[in-house]
N, C-alpha and C positions, 0 to 999 in steps of 0.2 A: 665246389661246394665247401663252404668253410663253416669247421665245429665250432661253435660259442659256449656251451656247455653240456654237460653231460649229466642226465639223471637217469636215477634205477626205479624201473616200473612194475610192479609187482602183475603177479597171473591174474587175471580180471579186468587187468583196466579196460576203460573203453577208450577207443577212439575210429578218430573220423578217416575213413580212408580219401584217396588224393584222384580227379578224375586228369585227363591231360586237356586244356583248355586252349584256349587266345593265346595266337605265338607258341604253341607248345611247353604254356606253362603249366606246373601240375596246381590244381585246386581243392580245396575240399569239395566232396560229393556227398551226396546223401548215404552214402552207406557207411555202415558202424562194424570196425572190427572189436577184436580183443585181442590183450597181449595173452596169450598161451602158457609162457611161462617167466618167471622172473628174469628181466634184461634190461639191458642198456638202452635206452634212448636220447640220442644227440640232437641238440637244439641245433637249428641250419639257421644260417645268416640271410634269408628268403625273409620277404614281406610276411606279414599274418595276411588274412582275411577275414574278413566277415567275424573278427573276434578268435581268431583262429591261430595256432601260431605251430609253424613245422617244424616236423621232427624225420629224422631218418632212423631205422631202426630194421634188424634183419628180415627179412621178409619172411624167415620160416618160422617167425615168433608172432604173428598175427592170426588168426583162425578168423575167420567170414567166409559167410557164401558169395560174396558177390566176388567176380572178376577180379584179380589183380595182375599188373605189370610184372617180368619177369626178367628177372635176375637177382645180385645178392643182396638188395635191401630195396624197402619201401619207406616212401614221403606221407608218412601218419600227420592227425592234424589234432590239435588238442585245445578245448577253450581256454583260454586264458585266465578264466576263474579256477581253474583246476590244476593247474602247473604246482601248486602249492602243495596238493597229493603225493606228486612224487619227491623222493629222497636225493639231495644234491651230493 
């Protein structure tokens, strides 16, 4: 997985969490996390979807109830119209 850049997300944001799809790629899913506390989020060199564009970021810094993959970070998904919220 290759970093392209790196933004700070403040506590609140929302985003889209990632289901594992076709080929065992991850996709955005309908469920909506948030970042918990203020942190890093790295822009992945992965396709967007759907207007979508991925992010890897710790995985103990998102709070939802739905389901998540387990280990030390999770593939968040963010609109495209929004990237401009966070700080570069």
């Amino acid at each position: 997985m290759i970093i392209l850049k790196q933004y700070s997300a403040p506590e609140g944001f929302e985003v889209n969490l990632s289901i594992l799809g076709h080929y065992n790629f991850y996709y955005p899913s309908k469920y909506i996390g948030f970042i918990n506390k203020d942190t890093i989020l790295e822009k992945i060199s992965w396709i967007g979807f759907l207007g979508q564009v991925p992010f890897k970021v710790s995985a103990n810094c998102i709070d939802s109830d739905a389901p998540q993959g387990r280990g030390d970070y999770s593939v968040v998904w963010i609109k495209s119209d929004r990237i401009h919220l966070l700080e570069e």
